[in-house]
ROBA-456512 format. One record per residue (C-alpha): residue number from 1; residue in one letter; x, y, z. Coordinates in nm, 3 decimals, padded with zeros to 5 digits. Layout:
r pos NUM, code A, xx X, yy Y, zz Z
...
//
This chain:
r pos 1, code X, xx 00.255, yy -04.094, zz -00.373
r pos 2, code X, xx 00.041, yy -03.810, zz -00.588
r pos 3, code X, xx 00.027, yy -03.643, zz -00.239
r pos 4, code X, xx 00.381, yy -03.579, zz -00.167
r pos 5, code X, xx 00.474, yy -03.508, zz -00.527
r pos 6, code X, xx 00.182, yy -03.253, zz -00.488
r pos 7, code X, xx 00.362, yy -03.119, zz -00.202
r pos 8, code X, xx 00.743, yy -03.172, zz -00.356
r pos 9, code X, xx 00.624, yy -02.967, zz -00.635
r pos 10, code X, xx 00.503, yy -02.661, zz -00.414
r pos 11, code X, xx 00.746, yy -02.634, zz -00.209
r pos 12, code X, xx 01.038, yy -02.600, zz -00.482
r pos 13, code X, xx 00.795, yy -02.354, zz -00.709
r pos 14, code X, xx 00.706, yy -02.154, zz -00.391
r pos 15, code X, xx 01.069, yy -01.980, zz -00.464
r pos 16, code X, xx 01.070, yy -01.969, zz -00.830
r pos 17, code X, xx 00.952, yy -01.706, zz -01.037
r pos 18, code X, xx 00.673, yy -01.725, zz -01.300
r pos 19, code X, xx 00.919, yy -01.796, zz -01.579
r pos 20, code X, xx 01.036, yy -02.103, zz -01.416
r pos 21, code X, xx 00.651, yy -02.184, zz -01.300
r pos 22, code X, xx 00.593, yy -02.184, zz -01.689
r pos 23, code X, xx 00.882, yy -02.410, zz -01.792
r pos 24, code X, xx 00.760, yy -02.634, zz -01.537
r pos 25, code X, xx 00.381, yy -02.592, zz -01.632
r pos 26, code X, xx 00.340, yy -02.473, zz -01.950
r pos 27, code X, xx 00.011, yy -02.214, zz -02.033
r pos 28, code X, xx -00.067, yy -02.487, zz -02.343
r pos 29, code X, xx -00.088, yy -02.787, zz -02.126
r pos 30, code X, xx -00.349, yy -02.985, zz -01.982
r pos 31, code X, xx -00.547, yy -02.741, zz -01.747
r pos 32, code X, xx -00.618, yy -03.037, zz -01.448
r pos 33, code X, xx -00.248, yy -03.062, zz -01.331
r pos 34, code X, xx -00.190, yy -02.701, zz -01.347
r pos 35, code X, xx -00.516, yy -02.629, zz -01.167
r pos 36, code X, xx -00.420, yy -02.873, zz -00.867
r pos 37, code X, xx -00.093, yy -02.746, zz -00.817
r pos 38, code X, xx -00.195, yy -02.385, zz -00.840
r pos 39, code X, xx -00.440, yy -02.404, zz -00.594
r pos 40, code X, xx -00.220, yy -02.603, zz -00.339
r pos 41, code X, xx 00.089, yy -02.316, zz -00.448
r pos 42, code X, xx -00.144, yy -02.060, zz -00.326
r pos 43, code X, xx -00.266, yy -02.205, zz -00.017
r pos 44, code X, xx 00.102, yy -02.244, zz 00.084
r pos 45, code X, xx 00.193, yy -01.895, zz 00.013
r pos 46, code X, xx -00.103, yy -01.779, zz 00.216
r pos 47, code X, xx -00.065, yy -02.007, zz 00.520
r pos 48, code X, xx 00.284, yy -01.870, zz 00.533
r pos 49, code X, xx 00.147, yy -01.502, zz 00.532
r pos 50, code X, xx 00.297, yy -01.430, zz 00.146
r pos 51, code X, xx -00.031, yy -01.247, zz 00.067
r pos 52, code X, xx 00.159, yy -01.068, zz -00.248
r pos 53, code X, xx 00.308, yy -01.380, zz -00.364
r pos 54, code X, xx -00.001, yy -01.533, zz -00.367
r pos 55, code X, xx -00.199, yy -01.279, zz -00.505
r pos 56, code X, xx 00.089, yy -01.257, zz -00.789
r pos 57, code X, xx 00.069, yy -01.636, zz -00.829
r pos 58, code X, xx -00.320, yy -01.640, zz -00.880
r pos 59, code X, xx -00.315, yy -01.340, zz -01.138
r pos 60, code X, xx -00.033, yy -01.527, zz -01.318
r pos 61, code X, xx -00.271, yy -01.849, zz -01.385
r pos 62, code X, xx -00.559, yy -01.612, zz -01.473
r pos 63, code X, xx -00.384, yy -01.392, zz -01.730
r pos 64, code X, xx -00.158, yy -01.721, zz -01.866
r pos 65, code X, xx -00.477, yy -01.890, zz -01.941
r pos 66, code X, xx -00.718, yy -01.615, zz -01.998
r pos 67, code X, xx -00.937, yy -01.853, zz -02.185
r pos 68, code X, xx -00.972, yy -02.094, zz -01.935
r pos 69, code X, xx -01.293, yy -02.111, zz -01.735
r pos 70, code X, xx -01.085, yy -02.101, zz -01.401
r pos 71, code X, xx -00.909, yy -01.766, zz -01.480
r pos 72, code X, xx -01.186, yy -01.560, zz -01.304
r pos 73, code X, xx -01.148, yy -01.744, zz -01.017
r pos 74, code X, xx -00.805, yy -01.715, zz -00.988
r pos 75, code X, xx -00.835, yy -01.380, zz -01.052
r pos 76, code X, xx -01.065, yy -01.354, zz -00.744
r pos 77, code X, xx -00.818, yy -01.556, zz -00.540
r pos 78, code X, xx -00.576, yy -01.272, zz -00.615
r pos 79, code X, xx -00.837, yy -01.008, zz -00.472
r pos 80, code X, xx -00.873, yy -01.193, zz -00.160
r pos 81, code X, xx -00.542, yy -01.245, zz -00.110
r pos 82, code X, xx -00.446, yy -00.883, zz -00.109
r pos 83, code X, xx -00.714, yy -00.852, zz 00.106
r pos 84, code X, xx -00.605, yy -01.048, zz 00.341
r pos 85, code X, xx -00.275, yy -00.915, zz 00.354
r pos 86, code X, xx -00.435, yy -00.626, zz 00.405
r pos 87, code X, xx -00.288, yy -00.453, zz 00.063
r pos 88, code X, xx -00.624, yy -00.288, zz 00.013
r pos 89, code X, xx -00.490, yy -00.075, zz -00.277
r pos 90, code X, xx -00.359, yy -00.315, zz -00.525
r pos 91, code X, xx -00.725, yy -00.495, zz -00.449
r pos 92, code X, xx -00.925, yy -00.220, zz -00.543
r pos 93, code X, xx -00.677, yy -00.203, zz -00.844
r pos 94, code X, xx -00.742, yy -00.582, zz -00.933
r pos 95, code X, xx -01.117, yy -00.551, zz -00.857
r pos 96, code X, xx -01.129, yy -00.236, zz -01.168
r pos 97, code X, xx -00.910, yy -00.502, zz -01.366
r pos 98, code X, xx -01.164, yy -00.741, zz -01.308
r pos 99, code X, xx -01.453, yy -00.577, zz -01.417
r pos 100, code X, xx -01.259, yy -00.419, zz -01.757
r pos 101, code X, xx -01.194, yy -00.796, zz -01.818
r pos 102, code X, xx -01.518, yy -00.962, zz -01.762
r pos 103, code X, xx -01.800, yy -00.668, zz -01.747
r pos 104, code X, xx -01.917, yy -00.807, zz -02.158
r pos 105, code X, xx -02.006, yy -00.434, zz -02.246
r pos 106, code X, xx -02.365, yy -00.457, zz -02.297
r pos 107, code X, xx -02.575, yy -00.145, zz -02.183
r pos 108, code X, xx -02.839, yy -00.397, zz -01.992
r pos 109, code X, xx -02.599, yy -00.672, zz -01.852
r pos 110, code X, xx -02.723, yy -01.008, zz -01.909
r pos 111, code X, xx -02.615, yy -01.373, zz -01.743
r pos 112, code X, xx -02.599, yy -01.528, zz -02.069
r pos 113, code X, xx -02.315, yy -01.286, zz -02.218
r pos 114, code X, xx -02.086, yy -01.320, zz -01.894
r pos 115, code X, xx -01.761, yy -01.597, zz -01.929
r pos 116, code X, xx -01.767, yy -01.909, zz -01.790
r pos 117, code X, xx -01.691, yy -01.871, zz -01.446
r pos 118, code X, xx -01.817, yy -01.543, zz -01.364
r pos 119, code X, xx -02.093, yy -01.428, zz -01.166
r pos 120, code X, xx -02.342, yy -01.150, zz -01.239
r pos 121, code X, xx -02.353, yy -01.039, zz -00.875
r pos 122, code X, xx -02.043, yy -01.001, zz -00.817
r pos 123, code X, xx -01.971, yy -00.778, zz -01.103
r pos 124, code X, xx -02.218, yy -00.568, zz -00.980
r pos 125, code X, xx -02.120, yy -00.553, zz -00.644
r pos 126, code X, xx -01.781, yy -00.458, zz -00.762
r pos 127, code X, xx -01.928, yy -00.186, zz -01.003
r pos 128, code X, xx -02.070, yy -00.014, zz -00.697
r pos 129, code X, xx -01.795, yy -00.089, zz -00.488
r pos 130, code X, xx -01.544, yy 00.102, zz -00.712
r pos 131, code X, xx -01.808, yy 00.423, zz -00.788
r pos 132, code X, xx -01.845, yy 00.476, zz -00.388
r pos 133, code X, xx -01.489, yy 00.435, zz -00.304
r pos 134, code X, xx -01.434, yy 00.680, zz -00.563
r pos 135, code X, xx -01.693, yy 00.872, zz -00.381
r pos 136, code X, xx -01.506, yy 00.886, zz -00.054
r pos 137, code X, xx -01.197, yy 01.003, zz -00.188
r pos 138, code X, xx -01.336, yy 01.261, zz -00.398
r pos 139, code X, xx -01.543, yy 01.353, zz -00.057
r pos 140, code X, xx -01.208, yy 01.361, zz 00.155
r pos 141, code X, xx -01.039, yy 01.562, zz -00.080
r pos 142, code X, xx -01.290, yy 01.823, zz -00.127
r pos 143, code X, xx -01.250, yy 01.888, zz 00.226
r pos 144, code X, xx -00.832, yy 01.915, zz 00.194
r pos 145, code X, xx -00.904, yy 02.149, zz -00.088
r pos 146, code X, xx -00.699, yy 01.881, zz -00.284
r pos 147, code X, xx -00.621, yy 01.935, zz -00.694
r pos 148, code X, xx -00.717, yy 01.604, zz -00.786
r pos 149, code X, xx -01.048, yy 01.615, zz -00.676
r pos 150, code X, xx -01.276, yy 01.697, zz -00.999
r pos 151, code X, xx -01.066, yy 01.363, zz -01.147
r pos 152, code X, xx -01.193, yy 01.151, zz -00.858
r pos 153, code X, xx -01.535, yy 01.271, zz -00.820
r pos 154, code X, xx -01.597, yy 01.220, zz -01.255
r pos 155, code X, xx -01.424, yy 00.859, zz -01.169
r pos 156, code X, xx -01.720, yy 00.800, zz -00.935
r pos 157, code X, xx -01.971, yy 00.975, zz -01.160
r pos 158, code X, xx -01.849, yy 00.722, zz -01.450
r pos 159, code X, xx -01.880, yy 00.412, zz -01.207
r pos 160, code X, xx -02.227, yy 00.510, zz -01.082
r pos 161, code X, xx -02.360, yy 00.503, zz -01.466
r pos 162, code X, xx -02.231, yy 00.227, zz -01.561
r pos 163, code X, xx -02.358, yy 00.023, zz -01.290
r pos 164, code X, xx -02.733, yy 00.203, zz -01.352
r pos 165, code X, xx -02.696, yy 00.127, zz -01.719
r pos 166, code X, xx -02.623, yy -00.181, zz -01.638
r pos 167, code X, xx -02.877, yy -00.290, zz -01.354
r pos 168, code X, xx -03.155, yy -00.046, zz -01.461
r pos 169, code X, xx -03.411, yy -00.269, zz -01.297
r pos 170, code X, xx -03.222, yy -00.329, zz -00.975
r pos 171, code X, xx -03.373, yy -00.301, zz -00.649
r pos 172, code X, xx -03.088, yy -00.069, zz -00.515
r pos 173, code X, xx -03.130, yy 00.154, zz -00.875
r pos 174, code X, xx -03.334, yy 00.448, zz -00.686
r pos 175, code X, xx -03.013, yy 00.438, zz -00.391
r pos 176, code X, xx -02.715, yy 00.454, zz -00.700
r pos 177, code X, xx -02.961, yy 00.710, zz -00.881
r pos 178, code X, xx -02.964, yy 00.925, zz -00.538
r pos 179, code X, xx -02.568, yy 00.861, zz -00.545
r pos 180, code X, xx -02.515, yy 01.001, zz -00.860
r pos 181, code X, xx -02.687, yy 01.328, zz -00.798
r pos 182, code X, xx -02.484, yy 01.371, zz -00.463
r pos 183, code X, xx -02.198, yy 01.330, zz -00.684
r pos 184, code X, xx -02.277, yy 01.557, zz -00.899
r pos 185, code X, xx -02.347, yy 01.808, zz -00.703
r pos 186, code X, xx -02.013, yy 01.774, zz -00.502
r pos 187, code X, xx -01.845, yy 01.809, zz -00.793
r pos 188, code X, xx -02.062, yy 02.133, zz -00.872
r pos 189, code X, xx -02.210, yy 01.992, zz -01.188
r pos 190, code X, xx -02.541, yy 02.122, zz -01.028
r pos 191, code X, xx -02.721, yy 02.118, zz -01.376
r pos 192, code X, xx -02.671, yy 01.781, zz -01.397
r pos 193, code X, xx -02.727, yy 01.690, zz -00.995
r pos 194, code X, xx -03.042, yy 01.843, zz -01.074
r pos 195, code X, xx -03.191, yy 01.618, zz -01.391
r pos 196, code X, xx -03.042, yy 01.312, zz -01.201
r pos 197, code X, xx -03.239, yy 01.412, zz -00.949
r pos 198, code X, xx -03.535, yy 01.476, zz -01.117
r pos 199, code X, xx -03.519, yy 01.133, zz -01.323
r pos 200, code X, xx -03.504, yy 00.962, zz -00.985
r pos 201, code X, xx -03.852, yy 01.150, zz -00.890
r pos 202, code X, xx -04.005, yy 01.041, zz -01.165
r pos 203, code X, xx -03.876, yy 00.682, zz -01.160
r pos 204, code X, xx -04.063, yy 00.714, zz -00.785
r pos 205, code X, xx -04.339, yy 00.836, zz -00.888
r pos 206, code X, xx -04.387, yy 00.556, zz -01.201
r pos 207, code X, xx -04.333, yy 00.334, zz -00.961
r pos 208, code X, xx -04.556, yy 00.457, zz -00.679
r pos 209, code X, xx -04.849, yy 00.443, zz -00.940
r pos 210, code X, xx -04.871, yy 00.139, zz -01.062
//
């Protein structure tokens, strides 16, 4: 019987709007219902190729019930599912979202600051992941000659130090570090190319003699 409520429920909220998703399951209820039928809402949308929808369903939960320890998820639910529509755009623009939301702001990131429900390596795979696509715009404009490309290039050049700030004893830190001073230098900053540079020679070196 729970099953085909379950599945009475989805189908009729799989045309309604968020407002009428609320009146039906309000953001101060019990989590558990709200959580089942969420889920099964957005595995309906997907399996009938409604990537959007389904993205905008899962962001819904996670910004309704911020304080939940499921709203991360959910937020990554609506990451994948742009993904897998193929609407790599509004992904990237979720993934930034993400990280504004959950990064804690410490300079050294630690596990024990993070919110329930989110996971250190993924942040900092999605740090990186925004600095280099930044990075390959910035590259492809500065070969159209395009006006926006100092804006792109400092985007990447803010992305790249705040992941090393925030993984400073990462195995890829000496890779980001070389990053940084590429950017840099594309983006003719060659003063500063050249001390990024230069700390990532000494890092080597520190390390090299030990």
């Amino acid at each position: 019987i729970f099953n085909d409520a379950l599945r009475l429920a989805v189908l009729s909220l799989s045309a309604a709007d968020q407002q009428e998703l609320d009146r039906f399951l309000p953001p101060g209820e019990t989590i558990g219902r709200a959580l089942e039928i969420y889920k099964n809402l957005i595995d309906y949308l997907l399996k009938n190729e409604r990537f959007a929808d389904a993205a905008d369903i899962a962001l819904h939960f996670s910004e309704s019930r911020a304080d939940s320890e499921a709203a991360p998820g959910f937020h990554r639910k609506a990451i994948a599912a742009y993904l897998q529509g193929g609407l790599d755009n509004m992904a990237f623009v979720q993934r930034q979202a993400f990280v504004e939301r959950y990064d804690p702001g410490d300079e050294v990131m630690k596990p024990d600051r993070l919110a329930e429900g989110v996971e250190l390596g993924e942040l900092k795979s999605d740090i990186l992941m925004i600095a280099r696509v930044y990075n390959q715009q910035g590259k492809a404009e500065l070969e159209r000659e395009d006006v926006n490309v100092s804006s792109t290039l400092n985007k990447a050049i803010q992305w790249y130090r705040r992941w090393l700030a925030r993984f400073p004893d990462d195995k890829q830190w000496p890779d980001v570090q070389y990053q940084l001073g590429d950017v840099l230098y594309d983006s003719e900053n060659y003063n500063l190319a050249a001390e990024e540079y230069a700390r990532l020679a000494y890092s080597c070196l520190l390390y090299t003699s030990d």
